[in-house]
C-alpha positions in Angstrom: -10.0 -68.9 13.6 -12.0 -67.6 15.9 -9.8 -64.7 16.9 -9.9 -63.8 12.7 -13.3 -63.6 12.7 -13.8 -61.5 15.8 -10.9 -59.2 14.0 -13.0 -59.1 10.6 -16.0 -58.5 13.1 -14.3 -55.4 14.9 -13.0 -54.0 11.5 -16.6 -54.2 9.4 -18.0 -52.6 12.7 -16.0 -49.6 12.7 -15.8 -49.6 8.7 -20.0 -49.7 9.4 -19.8 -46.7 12.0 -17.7 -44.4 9.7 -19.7 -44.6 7.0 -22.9 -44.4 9.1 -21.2 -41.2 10.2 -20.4 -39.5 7.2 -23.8 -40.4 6.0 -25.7 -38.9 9.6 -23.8 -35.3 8.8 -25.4 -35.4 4.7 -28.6 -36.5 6.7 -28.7 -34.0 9.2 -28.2 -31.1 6.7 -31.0 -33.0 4.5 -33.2 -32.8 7.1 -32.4 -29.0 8.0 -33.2 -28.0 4.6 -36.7 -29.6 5.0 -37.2 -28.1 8.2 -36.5 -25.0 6.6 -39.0 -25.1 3.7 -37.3 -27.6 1.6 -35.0 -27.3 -1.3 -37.5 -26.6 -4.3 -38.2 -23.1 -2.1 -34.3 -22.7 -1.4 -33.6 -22.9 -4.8 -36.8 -19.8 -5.5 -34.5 -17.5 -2.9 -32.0 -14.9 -5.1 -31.9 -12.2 -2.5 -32.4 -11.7 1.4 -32.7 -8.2 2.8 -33.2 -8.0 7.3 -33.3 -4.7 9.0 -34.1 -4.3 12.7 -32.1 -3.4 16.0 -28.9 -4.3 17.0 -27.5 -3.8 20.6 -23.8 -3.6 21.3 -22.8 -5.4 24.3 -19.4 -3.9 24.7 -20.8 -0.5 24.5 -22.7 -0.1 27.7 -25.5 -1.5 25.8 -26.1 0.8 22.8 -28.9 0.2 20.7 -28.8 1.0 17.2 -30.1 -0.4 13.6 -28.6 -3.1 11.6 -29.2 -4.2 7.5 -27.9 -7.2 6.0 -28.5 -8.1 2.2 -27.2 -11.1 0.4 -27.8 -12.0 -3.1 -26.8 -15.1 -5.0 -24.2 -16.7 -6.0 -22.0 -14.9 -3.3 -22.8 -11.6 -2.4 -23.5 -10.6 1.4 -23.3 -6.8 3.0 -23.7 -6.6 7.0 -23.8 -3.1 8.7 -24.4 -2.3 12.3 -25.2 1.2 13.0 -25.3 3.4 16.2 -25.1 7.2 17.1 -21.5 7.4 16.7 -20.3 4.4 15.3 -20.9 2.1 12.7 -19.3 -1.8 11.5 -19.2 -2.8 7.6 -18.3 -6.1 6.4 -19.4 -7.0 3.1 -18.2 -9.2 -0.1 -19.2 -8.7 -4.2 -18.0 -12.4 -4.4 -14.7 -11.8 -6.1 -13.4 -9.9 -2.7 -14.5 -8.8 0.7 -13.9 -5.7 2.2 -14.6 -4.2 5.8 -15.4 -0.9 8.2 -14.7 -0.4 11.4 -15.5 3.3 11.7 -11.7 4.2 10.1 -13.0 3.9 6.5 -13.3 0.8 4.0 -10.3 -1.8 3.5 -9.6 -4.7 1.5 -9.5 -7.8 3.2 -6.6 -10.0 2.2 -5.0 -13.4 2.8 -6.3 -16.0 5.3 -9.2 -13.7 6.4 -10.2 -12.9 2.2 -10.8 -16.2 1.3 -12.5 -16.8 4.9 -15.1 -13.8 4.1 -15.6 -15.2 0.1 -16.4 -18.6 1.4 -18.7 -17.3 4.5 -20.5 -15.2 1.9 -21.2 -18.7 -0.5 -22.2 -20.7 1.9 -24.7 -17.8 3.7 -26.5 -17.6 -0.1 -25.9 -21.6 -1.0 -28.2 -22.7 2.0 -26.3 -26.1 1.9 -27.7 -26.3 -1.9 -24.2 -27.0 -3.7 -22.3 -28.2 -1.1 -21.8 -31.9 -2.5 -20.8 -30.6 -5.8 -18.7 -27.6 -4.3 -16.4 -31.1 -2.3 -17.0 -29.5 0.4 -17.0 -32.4 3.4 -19.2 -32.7 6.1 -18.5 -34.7 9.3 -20.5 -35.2 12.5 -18.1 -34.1 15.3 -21.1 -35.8 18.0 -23.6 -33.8 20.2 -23.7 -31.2 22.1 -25.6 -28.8 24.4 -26.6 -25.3 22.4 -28.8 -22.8 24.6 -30.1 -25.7 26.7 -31.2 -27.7 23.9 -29.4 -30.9 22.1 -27.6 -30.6 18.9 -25.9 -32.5 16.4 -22.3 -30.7 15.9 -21.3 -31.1 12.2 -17.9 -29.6 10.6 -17.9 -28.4 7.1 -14.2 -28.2 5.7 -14.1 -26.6 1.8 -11.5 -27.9 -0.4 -9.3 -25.1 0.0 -9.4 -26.2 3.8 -11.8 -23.3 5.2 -13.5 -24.8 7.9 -17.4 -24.1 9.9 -18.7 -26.1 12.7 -22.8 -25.6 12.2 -25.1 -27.3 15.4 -28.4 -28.3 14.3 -31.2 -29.0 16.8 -31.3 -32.3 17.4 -35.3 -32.2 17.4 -36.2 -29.7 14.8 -33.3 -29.5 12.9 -32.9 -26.0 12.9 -29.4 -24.5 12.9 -28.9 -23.2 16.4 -25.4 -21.6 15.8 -22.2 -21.8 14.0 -18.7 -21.0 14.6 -15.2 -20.2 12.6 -12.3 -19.3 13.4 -11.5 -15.2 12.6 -8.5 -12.8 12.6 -8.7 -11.8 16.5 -10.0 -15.2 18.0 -13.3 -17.5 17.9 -16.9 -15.9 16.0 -19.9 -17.7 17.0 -23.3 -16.9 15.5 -26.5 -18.5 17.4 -30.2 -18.4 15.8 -33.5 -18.2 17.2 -37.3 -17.1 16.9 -37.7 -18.9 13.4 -40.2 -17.6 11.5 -41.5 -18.5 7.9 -41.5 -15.8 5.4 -42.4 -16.9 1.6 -42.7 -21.0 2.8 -38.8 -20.5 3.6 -37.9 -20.4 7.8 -35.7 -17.2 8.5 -34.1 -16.7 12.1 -35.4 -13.1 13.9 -33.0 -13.4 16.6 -29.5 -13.6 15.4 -26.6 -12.8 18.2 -22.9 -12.8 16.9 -20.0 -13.3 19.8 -16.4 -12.5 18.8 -13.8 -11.8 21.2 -15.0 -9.6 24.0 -17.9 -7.9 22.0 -21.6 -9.2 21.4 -24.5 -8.2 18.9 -27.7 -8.7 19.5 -29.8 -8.5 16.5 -33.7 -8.9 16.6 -35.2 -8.8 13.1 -38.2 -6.4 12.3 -38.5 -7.1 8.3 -37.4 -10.2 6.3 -38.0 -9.6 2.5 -36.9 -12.2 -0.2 -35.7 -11.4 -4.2 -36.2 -7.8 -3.7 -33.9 -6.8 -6.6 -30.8 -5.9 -4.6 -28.2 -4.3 -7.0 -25.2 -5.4 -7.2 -23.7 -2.4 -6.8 -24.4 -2.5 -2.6 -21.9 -4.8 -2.4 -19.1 -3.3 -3.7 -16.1 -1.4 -2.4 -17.7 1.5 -1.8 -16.8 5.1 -3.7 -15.4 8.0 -2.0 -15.7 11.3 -2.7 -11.6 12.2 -2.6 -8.8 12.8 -5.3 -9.9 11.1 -8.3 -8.2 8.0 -9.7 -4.7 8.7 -11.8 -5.0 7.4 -15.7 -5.5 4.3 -14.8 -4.3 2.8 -18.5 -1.1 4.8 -18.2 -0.9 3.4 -14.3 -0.8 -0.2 -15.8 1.4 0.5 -18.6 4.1 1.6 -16.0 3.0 -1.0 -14.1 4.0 -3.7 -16.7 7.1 -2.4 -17.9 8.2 -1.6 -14.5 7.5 -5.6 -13.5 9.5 -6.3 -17.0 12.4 -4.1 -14.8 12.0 -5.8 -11.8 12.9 -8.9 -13.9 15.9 -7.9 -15.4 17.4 -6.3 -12.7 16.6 -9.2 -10.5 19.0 -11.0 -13.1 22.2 -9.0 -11.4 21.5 -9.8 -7.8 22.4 -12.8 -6.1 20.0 -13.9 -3.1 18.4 -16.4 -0.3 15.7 -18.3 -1.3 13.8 -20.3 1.9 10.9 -22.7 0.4 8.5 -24.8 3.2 6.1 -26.6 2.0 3.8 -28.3 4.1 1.2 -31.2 2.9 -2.2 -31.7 4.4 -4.3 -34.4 5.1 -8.0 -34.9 4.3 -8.9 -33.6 8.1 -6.7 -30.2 8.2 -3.7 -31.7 9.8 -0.1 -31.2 8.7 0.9 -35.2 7.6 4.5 -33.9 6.3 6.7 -30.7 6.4 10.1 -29.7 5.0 12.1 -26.8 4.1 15.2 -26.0 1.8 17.1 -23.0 1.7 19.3 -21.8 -1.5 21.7 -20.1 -2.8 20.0 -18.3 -6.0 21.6 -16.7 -8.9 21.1 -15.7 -12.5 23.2 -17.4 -15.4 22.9 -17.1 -18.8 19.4 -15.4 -18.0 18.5 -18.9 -16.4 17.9 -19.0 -12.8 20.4 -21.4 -10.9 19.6 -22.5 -7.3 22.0 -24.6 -5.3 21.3 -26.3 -2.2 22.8 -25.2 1.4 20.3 -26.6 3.8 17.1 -28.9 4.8 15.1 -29.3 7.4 17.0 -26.7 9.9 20.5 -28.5 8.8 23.3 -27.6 7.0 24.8 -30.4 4.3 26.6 -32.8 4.8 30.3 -32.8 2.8 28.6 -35.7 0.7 25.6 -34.1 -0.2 27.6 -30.7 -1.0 29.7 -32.5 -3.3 26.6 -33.8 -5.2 24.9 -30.9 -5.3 27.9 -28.6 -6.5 28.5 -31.6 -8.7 24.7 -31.0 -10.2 25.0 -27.4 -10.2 27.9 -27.3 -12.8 26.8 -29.5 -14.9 23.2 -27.3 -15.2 26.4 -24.5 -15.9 27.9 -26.6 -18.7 24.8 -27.1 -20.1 23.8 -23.7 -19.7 26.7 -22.0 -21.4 26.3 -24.8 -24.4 22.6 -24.0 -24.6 24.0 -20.2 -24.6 26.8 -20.7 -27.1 24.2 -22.4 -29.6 21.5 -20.0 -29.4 24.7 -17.2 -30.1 25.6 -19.5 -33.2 22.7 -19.6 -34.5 21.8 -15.7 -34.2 24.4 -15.3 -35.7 23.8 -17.3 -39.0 20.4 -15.7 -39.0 22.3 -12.1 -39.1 24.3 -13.4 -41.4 21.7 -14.5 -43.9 19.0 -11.9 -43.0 19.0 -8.8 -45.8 19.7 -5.2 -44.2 17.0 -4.2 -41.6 14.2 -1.9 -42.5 12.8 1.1 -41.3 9.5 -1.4 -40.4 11.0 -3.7 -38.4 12.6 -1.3 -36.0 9.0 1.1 -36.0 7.5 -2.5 -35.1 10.3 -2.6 -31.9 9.0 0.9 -30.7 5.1 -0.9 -30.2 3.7 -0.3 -27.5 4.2 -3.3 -25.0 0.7 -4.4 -25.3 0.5 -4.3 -28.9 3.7 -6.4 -29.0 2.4 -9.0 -26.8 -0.3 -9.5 -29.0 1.7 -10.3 -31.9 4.1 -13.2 -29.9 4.2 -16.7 -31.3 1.1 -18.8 -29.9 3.5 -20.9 -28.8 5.0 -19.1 -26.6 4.5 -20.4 -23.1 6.2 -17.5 -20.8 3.8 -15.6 -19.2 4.2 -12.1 -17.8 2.2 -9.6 -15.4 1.6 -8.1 -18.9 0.0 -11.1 -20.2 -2.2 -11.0 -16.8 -3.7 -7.7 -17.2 -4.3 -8.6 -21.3 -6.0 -11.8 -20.3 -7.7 -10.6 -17.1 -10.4 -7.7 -17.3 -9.7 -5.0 -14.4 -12.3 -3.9 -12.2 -13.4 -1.7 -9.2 -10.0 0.1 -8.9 -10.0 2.5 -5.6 -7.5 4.0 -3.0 -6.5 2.6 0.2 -3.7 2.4 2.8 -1.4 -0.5 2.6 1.1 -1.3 5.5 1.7 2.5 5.6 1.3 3.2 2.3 -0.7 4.6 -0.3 -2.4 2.2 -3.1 -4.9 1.7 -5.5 -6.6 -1.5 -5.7 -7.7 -3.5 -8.5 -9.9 -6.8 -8.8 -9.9 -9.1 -12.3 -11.4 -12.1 -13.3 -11.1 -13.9 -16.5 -12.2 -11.6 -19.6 -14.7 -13.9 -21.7 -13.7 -12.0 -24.9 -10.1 -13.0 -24.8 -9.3 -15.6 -27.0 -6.0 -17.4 -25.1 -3.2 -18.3 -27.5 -1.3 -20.9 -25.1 -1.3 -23.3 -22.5 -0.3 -20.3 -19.6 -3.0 -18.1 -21.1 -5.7 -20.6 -21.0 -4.7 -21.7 -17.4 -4.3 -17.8 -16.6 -7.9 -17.2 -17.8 -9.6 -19.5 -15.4 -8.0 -17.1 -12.1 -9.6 -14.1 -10.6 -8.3 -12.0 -7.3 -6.8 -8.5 -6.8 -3.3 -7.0 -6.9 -2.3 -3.7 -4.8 -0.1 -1.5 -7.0 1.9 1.7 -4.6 0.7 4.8 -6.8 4.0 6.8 -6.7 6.2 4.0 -7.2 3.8 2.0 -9.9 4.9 -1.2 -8.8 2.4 -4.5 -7.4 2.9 -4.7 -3.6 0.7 -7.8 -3.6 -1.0 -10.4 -5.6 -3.9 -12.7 -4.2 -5.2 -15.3 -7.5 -7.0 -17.9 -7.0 -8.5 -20.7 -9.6 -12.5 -20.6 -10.1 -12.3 -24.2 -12.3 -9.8 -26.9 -12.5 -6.7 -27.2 -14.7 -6.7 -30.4 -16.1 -2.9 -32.0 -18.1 -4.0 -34.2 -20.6 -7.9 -34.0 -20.0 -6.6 -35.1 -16.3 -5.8 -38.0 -16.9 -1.8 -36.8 -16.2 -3.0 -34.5 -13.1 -5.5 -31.8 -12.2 -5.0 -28.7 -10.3 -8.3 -28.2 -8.2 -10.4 -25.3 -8.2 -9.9 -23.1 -5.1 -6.0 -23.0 -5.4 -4.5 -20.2 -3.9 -1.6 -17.7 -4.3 -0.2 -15.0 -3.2 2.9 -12.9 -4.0 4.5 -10.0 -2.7 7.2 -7.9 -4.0 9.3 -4.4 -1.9 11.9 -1.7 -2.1 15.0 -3.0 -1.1 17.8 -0.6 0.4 15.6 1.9 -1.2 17.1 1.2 -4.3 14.9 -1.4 -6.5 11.7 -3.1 -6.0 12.5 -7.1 -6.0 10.3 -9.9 -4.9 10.0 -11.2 -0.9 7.1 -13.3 -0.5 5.1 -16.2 -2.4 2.7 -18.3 -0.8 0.5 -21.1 -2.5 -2.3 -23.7 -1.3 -2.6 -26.5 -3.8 -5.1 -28.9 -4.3 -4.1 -31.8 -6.7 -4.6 -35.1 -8.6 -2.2 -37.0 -10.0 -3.1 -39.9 -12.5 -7.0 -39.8 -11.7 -6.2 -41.5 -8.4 -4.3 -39.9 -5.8 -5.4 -36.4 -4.0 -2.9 -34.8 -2.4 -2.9 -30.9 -0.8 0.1 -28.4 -0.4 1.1 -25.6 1.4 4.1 -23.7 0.2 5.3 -20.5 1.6 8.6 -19.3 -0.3 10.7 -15.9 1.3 13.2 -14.0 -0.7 16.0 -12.4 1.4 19.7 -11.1 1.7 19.8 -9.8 -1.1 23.3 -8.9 -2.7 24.1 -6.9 -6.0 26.8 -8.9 -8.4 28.4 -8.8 -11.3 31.7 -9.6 -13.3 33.8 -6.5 -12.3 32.3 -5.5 -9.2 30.4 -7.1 -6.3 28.1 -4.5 -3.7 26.3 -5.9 -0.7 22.5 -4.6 -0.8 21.2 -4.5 2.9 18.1 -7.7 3.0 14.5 -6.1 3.5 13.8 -5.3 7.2 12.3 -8.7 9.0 8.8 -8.6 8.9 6.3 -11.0 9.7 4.8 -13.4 7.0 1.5 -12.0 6.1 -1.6 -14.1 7.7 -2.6 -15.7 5.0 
């Protein structure tokens, strides 16, 4: 008995201690926010503008100026500025962008949605963080400049993560640090001063890699009016823009190419998907390679390995066995649907000059008039539902682009489940000018998707994906790369989050009369995203 109660004893201890942790990070951050000014005079802050020096470290010391702005809800433009040489980074809050002295570029992948969420959480002030999910752990103390700190780790629910140390006195944030395409970024604060009953740091140094800034703040002014415009990729006086309407026209009947000609090829298809816990941490991985081909218009996948292994003669017999009988069913499914056209022809009076005027419709005038039921969506439907923004020209893995943001259009009315789920995304897509196809598509969810008012499952806002599409053999453009990081629910209850990377390869040309091997696009490295 007594060995049950000194278990029960040890378990409500440690129960006790975990919650008395989680509660010590909200507490810390609660206190910060007083120490600061409080959160009625957060809440008064829309805009920040500092200017001052800045002196490069890994330049024999050269001193120069520095601006950074930020505006609400997630808006932020840093530049550092010396005789001859200058650093941008800077996010609109629907995508960042950078500068390095070689001229602006989009950011994309891992590093995108690192520079979205930086730029949130520098306007939020901790002000949302409980209803953005975002969860907050006390790591312990440590030393910060000589001076005690609480560590605390923020991880967003798209799995973005910040460690923040807070004095352990005061309760001012000392520094903070992230991980960052080319190693470890730490930011540390000092010389607070109070400027409109709200604290601001007037020392700020930023360390990443083997370079340091050193910024000391001259002017602090709050809800100046910044436009909105300073955040944006910025315009460059060079060969103007191509019609961009007639650029997305070929766009999407080029993708409705891509589509049927991917119908006569035969390829590799490797999926991994990866689910992680609460913490970060991979809890289970596996991956699945198939066979992939087109039948009937339907795409058939069959099964040739898992986990690094090929089957076993059991499990190739079942799964050859399940593949011909999705055949059988496909070719009745296909013999039906040819019955049935066929009665229709047979009943339908002699066509009309309207109906085949109607067949010569644009694409996006057709797409308007499709059933409301229908629930296939296309990359035309994306750029009907989406409104296009802030198009400019870049370099893209050696090539020439034009970029494009979109976010949901609030006039567009959707017709169907796809559209509605469609209209709640926003990201950007990098379309190769001469060839007018999509290189890349990075989309990401600003609310949840909820199946049967969730009570079936939700899909979480912050979901993430990305696709990417090349010339093969330099004969057709077909796709290579989809990634996707999923938050879930399923039933109300159970939270679950996904990783899923799936790679298109070996690609070979077939048909009935005559099979020709296509060479597979040249190895390249996932992107880092």
């Amino acid at each position: 008995m007594k060995r049950v109660a000194s278990a029960l004893l040890t378990c409500g201890l440690v129960l006790c201690a975990n919650i008395v942790l989680a509660q010590s990070a909200d507490s810390i951050i609660s206190r910060h926010m007083k120490a600061i000014g409080g959160k009625k005079a957060l809440e008064t802050i829309s805009s920040v503008r500092m200017t001052g020096r800045v002196t490069r470290s890994a330049a024999n010391d050269q001193a120069g100026q520095f601006l950074w702005q930020a505006k609400t809800p997630g808006a932020t433009y840093l530049e550092l500025r010396w005789e001859d040489a200058h650093l941008i980074e800077a996010c609109n809050g629907r995508s960042a962008w950078k500068d390095v002295g070689s001229g602006p570029q989009t950011l994309s992948g891992r590093e995108q949605a690192r520079a979205r969420t930086a730029a949130h959480y520098r306007n939020d002030r901790f002000l949302t963080y409980r209803k953005e999910k975002t969860r907050v752990q006390l790591l312990g103390r440590e030393n910060v400049a000589g001076r005690p700190a609480f560590a605390v780790e923020m991880t967003t629910r798209s799995g973005q993560k910040r460690k923040l140390f807070f004095d352990a006195e005061n309760y001012l944030l000392l520094k903070e640090a992230e991980e960052r395409e080319g190693g470890r970024e730490e930011i540390v604060f000092s010389d607070y001063r109070a400027v409109d009953g709200v604290k601001e740091p007037f020392r700020i140094q930023i360390r990443h890699g083997a370079e340091s800034f050193d910024l000391v703040v001259q002017q602090v002014t709050h809800n100046a009016g910044v436009d909105d415009r300073a955040f944006d990729f910025p315009a460059r006086a060079e060969r103007p823009l191509p019609d961009l309407a007639a650029l997305l026209r070929a766009v999407v009947d080029n993708q409705e190419q891509i589509r049927k000609v991917r119908e006569d090829y035969t390829y590799t298809a490797t999926e991994s998907e990866f689910e992680i816990d609460d913490k970060g941490r991979i809890k289970q991985k596996s991956e699945e390679v198939y066979e992939v081909y087109f039948f009937y218009g339907g795409q058939v996948k069959k099964l040739v390995q898992k986990d690094g292994r090929p089957l076993s003669e059991n499990e190739k017999r079942k799964e050859e066995a399940r593949v011909e009988k999705l055949i059988r069913e496909r070719e009745k499914h296909h013999r039906e649907a040819e019955a049935r056209r066929q009665r229709m022809q047979q009943k339908a009076p002699s066509p009309k000059a309207a109906p085949a005027a109607k067949q010569s419709e644009p694409p996006a005038k057709r797409a308007q008039a499709k059933d409301s039921g229908d629930d296939n969506f296309s990359i035309e439907d994306f750029l009907r539902i989406s409104r296009v923004t802030n198009p400019r020209r870049e370099r893209f893995r050696g090539k020439d682009v034009i970029v494009f943001e979109f976010e949901p259009d609030p006039a567009y009315k959707p017709k169907n489940r796809i559209e509605s789920w469609v209209q709640k995304m926003a990201g950007m897509f990098w379309v190769e000018e001469e060839a007018k196809q999509i290189v890349r598509l990075e989309a990401r969810l600003l609310d949840t998707i909820r199946l049967l008012g969730g009570f079936a499952a939700s899909v979480g806002k912050g979901t993430e994906v990305v696709f990417e599409q090349e010339l093969v053999n330099n004969e057709v453009w077909l796709p290579r790369y989809m990634e996707g990081h999923v938050s879930a629910r399923l039933l109300l209850v159970k939270g679950f989050k996904v990783h899923r990377i799936e790679r298109y390869s070996d690609y070979k040309k077939f048909n009935v009369e005559t099979r020709m091997e296509v060479k597979p696009p040249a190895e390249t490295k996932p992107p880092d995203t």
